[in-house]
C-alpha positions as CSV (number, residue, x, y, z in Angstrom):
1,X,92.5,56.9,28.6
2,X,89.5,57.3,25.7
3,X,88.7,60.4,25.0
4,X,85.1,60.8,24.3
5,X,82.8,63.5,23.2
6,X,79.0,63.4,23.9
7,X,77.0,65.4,21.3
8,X,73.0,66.0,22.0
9,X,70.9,66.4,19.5
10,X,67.1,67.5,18.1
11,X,67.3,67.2,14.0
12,X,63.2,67.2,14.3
13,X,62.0,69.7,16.8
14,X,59.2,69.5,18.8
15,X,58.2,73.0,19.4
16,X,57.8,75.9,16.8
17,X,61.7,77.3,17.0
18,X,63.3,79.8,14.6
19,X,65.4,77.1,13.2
20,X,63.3,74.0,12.4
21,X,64.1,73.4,8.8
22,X,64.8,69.7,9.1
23,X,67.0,68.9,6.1
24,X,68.8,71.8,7.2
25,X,69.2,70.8,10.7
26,X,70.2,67.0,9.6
27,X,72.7,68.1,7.4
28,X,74.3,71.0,10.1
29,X,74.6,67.6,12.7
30,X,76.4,65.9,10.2
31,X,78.8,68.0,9.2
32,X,79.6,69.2,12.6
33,X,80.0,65.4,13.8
34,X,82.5,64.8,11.0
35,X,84.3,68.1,11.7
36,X,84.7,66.4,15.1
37,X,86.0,62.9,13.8
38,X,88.4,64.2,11.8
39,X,89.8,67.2,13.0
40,X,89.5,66.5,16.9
41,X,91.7,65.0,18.9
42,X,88.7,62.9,20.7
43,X,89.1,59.0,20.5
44,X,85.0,58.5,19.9
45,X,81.9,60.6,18.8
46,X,78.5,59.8,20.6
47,X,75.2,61.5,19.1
48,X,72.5,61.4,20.9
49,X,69.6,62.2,19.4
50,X,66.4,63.0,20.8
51,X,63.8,63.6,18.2
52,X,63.4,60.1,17.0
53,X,64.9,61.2,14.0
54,X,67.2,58.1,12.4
55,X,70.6,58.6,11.0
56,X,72.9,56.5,9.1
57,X,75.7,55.2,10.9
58,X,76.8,54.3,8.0
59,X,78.1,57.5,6.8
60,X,80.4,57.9,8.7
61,X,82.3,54.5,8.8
62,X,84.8,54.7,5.9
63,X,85.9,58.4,7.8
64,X,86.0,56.7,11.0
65,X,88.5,53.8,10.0
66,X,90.2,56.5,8.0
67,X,90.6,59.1,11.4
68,X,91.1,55.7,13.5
69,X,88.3,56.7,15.9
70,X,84.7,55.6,16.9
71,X,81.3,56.6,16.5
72,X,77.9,55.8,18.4
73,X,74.5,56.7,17.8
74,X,71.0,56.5,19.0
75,X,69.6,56.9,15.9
């Protein structure tokens, strides 16, 4: 069986927040979703993201073939 985690996401807020730098945010998702691909034990990475905000799938190929795992994004 797959093992699959589902990671939400806002890199751009909508609302006034305490936290709302963007580049900030964008790079805290990032790191955090390749912490998960290469130190978890889960088979695939979704991120869902629900600002609109794009991210490059890209990035994270080479470290997916390299972990043997997956990654899908909305973005």
């Amino acid at each position: 069986m797959m093992e699959v985690l589902l990671m939400t996401g806002t890199i751009r807020p909508f609302s006034n927040i305490k936290h709302c730098n963007v580049n900030t945010r964008y790079a805290e998702y990032m790191e955090n979703i390749k912490r998960y691909i290469m130190l978890s034990n889960f088979d695939a990475v979704i991120f869902a993201e629900n600002s609109g905000y794009e991210i490059d799938p890209e990035y994270f190929e080479k470290l997916t073939e390299e972990n043997n795992k997956k990654f899908f994004s909305n973005g």
